[in-house]
C-alpha positions in Angstrom: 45.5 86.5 48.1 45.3 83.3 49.9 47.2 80.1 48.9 43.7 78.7 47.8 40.8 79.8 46.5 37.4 77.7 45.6 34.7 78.4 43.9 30.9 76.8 44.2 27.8 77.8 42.6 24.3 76.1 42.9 22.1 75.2 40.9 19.2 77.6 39.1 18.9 77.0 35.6 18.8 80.2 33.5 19.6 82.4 36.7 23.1 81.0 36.3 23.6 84.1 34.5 23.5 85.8 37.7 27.2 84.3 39.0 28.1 84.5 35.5 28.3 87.9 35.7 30.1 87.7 38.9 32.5 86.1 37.0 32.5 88.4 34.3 33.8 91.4 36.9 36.3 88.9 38.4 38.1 88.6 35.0 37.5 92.2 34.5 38.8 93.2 37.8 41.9 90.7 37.7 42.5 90.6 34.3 43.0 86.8 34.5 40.7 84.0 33.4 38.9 82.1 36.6 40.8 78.9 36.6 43.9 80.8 37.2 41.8 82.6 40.6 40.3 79.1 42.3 42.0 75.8 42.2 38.9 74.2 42.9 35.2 74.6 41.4 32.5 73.1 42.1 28.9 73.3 40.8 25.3 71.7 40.2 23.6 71.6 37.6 23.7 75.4 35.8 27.0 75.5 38.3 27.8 72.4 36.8 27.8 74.2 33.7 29.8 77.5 34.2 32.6 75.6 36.4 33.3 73.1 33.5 33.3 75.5 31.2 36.1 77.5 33.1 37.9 74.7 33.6 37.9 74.3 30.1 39.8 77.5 29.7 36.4 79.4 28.3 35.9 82.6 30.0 32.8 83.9 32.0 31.9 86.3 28.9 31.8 83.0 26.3 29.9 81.1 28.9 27.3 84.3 29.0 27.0 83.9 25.0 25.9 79.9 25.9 23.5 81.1 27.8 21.9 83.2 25.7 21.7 80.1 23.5 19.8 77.7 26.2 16.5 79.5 25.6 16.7 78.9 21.8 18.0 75.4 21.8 17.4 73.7 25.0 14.3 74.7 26.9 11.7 73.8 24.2 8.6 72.0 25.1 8.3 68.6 23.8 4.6 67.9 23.7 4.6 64.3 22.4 7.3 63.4 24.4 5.5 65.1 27.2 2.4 63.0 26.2 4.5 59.8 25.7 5.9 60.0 29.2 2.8 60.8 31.2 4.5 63.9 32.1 7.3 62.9 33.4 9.7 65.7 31.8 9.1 68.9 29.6 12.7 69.3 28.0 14.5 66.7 26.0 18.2 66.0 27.0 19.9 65.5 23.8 19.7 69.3 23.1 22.0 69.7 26.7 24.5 67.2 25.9 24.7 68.8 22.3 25.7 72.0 23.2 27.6 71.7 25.9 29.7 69.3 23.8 30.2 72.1 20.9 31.8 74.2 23.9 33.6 71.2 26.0 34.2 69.0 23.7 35.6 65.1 25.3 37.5 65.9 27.7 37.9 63.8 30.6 37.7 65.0 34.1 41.6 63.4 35.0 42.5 66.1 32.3 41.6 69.1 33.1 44.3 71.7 34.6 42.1 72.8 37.9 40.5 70.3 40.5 36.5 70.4 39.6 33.8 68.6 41.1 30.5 68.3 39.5 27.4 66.9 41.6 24.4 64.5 40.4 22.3 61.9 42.0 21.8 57.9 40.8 18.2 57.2 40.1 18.2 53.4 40.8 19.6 54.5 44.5 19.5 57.4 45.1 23.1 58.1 46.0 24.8 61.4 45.7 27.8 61.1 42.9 30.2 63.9 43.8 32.7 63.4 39.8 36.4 64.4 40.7 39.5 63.9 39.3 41.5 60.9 40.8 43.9 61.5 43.2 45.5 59.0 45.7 43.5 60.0 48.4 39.9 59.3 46.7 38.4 56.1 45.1 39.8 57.1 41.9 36.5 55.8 40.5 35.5 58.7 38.1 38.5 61.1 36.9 38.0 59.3 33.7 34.7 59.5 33.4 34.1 62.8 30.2 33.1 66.1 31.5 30.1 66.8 29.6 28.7 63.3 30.6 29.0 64.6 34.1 27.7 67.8 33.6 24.7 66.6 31.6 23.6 64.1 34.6 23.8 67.4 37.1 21.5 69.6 34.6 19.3 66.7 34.3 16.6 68.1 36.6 13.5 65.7 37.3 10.2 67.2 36.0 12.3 69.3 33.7 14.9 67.6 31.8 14.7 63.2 31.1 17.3 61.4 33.1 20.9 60.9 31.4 23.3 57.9 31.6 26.4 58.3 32.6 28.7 55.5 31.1 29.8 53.1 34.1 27.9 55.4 36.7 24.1 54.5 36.1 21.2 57.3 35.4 21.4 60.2 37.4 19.4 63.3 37.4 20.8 66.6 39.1 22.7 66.7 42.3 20.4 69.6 43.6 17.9 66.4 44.2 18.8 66.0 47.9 21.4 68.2 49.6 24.0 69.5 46.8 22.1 72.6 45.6 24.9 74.7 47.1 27.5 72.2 47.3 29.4 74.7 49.1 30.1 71.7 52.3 30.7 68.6 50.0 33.7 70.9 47.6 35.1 71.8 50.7 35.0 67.7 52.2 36.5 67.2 48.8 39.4 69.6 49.3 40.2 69.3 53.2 39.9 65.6 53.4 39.7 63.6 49.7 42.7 65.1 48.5 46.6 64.6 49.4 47.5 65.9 52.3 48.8 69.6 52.9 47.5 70.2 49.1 44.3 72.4 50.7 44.5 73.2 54.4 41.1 75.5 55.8 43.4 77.7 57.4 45.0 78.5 54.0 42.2 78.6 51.5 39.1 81.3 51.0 35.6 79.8 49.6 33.3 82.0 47.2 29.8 80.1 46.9 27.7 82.0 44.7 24.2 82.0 44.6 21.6 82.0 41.5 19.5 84.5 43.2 17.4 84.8 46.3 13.9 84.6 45.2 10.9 87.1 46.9 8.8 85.3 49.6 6.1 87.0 49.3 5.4 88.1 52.7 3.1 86.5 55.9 1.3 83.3 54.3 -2.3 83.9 54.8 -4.0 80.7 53.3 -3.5 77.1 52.8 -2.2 77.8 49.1 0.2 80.7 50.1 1.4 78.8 53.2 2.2 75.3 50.9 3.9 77.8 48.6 6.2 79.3 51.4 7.0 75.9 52.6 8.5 75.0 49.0 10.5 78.1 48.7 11.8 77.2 52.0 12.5 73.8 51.0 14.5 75.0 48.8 16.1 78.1 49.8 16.8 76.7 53.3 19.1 74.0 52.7 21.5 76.0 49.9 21.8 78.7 52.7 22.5 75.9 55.4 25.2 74.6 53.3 27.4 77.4 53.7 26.7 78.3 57.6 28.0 74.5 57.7 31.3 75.2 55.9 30.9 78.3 58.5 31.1 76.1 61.5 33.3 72.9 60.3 35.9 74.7 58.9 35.8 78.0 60.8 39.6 78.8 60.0 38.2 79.0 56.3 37.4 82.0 54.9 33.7 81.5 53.4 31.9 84.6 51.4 28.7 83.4 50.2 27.1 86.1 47.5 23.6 85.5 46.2 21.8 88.6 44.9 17.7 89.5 45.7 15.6 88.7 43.2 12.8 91.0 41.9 10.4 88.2 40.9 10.0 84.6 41.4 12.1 83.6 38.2 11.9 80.2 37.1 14.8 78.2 36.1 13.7 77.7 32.5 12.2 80.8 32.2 14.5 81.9 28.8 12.4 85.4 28.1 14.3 86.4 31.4 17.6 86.4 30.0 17.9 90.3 29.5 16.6 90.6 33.0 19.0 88.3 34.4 22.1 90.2 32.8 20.8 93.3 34.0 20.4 92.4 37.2 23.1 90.2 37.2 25.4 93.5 35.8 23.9 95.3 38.3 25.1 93.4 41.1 28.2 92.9 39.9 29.1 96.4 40.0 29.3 96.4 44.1 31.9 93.5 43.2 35.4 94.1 44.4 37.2 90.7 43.7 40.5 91.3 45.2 38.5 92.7 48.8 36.4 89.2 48.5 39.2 87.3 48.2 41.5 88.5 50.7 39.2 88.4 53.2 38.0 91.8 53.7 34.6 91.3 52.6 33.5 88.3 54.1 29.4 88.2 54.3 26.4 86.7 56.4 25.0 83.8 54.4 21.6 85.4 53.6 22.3 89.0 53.3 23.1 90.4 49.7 26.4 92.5 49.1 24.5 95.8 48.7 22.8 95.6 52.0 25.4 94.4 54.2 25.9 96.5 57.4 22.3 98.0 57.3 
C-alpha cells in the first residue's frame, strides 16, 4: 500500500449512498475503519457528509443508517417557507445541522485525527472556502472553525437547502456551486502544496475520488427542450469528470482511480423514495470492489468509464 492514500467524493445528495457502499466493502475487505486507509478526505456537500463522519471515527455502515434518516428528517417540503421566500429554497437547514450534530457532535476541525477538507462557497463573494486543519504551511484561518458548521455550509445547496452561517466565515452555500463538485484537484493542492513539506509527496500517495453516480443522457438531443436538458447534465457532469483528468495531468506521478457507477435513471439528489435503489445499486457495484487491487495501484481506471466495463 502506498505511504498515502486520499479519499474525495462529490457531491449528490441522497446518491451519496452510492460511495457509501464503497466504503462499506473497503471496511469489509480490510477489516479496518476508513480513517486508518486515507490520511486525507475530502468531500462536498453529501461528501462533506460521509468524510466527516469517518473522520469522526463512525464507520461507512453507521453513516448508511444516517442516510436512511435524511429522507424522514431532512428533505421535507416547507411550503410556507417556500411561499415566504418567493422560492428561494425547498428544504429548511436546521433539520441538517441537527442531525449531523447528534452523529458529530462539536468537534473542531484542528481536532480530528486525519487531515479533512470540506468545500463550500461565500455568498456575499462568491469565493470558494476550502475548511482544513491548520498547519504551518496554510493560513491557519479555519482549523478551529466546528465540523458540522462546515459541513452544514457544503450541504447547503441553493434552490434546495437555505444558506447557513458559518461563525467568522460569512454565509456559504455548497462548494459544488462553481468548480468543487469533485474536489478531486483542490484535496490534492491541499496535500502536495498547503501542507509541510515531505508530509504528502505525488510520487508517494494514491487518490480514490468517488463518484455519486453517472446519470443516463438520454441519447441524441432532438429538440430545443431535450438539447437545453443535455447541456445541464453536461454542466454538471463535465466539470466533476475534468477534475480528476486534471489531478491526471498535474500530478501524473500520483496514482488517481476515479470510480463513479452508471446510473439507471436520472435520480435526483433529494429524491429519499430512492434510498433502497441506491443501496442496491450501490451493493451491486460494490461487489466488483477489490480495495487492496485499487489501492496498490493495479486497478487504476479511465475517468468516465465504470469499474464493470473497463477493458470492453
Amino acid at each position: 500500500m502506498p505511504k498515502r492514500a486520499l479519499l474525495t467524493i462529490d457531491g449528490g445528495g441522497i446518491r451519496g449512498i452510492l460511495p457509501l457502499c464503497a466504503l462499506i466493502e473497503l471496511e469489509k475487505q480490510l477489516q479496518k475503519p476508513a480513517r486508518d486507509v486515507f490520511a486525507l478526505m475530502a468531500g462536498t456537500s453529501t461528501g462533506a457528509i460521509i468524510c466527516g463522519g469517518l473522520a469522526r471515527g463512525l464507520s461507512a455502515q453507521k453513516l448508511l443508517e444516517l442516510y436512511q434518516k435524511l429522507g424522514h428528517e431532512v428533505f421535507r417540503f416547507d411550503l410556507v417557507s417556500f411561499a415566504l421566500d418567493l422560492g428561494s429554497f425547498r428544504y429548511r437547514i436546521k433539520p441538517v445541522f441537527d442531525l449531523l450534530q447528534r452523529y458529530l457532535g462539536d468537534a473542531i476541525l484542528n481536532e480530528l485525527p486525519v487531515d479533512i477538507m470540506v468545500s463550500a462557497t461565500r455568498v456575499s463573494d462568491g469565493k470558494p472556502w476550502y475548511f482544513v486543519r491548520d498547519n504551518p504551511s496554510n493560513s491557519g484561518s479555519t482549523g478551529s472553525l466546528r465540523l458540522v458548521d462546515c459541513i452544514t455550509a457544503s450541504v447547503a445547496a441553493p434552490t434546495y437547502f437555505e444558506p447557513y452561517e458559518v461563525p467568522g466565515i460569512g454565509v456559504c452555500v455548497d462548494g459544488g456551486v462553481g468548480i468543487a463538485g469533485n474536489p478531486v484537484y483542490q484535496a490534492c493542492v491541499e496535500a502536495f502544496y498547503y501542507t509541510p513539506a515531505s508530509t504528502y509527496a505525488p510520487a508517494d500517495t494514491y487518490v480514490v475520488s468517488l463518484g455519486t453516480g453517472v446519470m443516463p443522457n438520454g441519447g441524441m438531443p432532438h429538440n430545443l427542450i431535450d438539447w437545453v436538458n443535455w447541456v445541464v447534465g453536461e454542466f454538471q457532469d463535465i466539470p466533476a469528470e475534468q477534475q480528476t483528468e486534471l489531478v491526471m495531468r498535474h500530478f501524473q506521478t500520483a496514482g488517481t482511480t476515479r470510480i463513479n457507477p452508471p446510473l439507471p435513471r436520472n435520480i435526483a439528489m433529494d429524491d429519499s423514495s430512492a434510498v433502497d435503489e441506491l443501496i442496491r445499486i450501490g451493493r451491486e457495484f460494490a461487489a466488483h470492489l477489490n480495495w487492496k487491487a485499487i489501492l496498490e495501484g493495479q486497478m487504476a481506471l479511465p475517468p468516465r468509464r465504470p469499474l464493470w466495463q473497463r477493458g470492453k
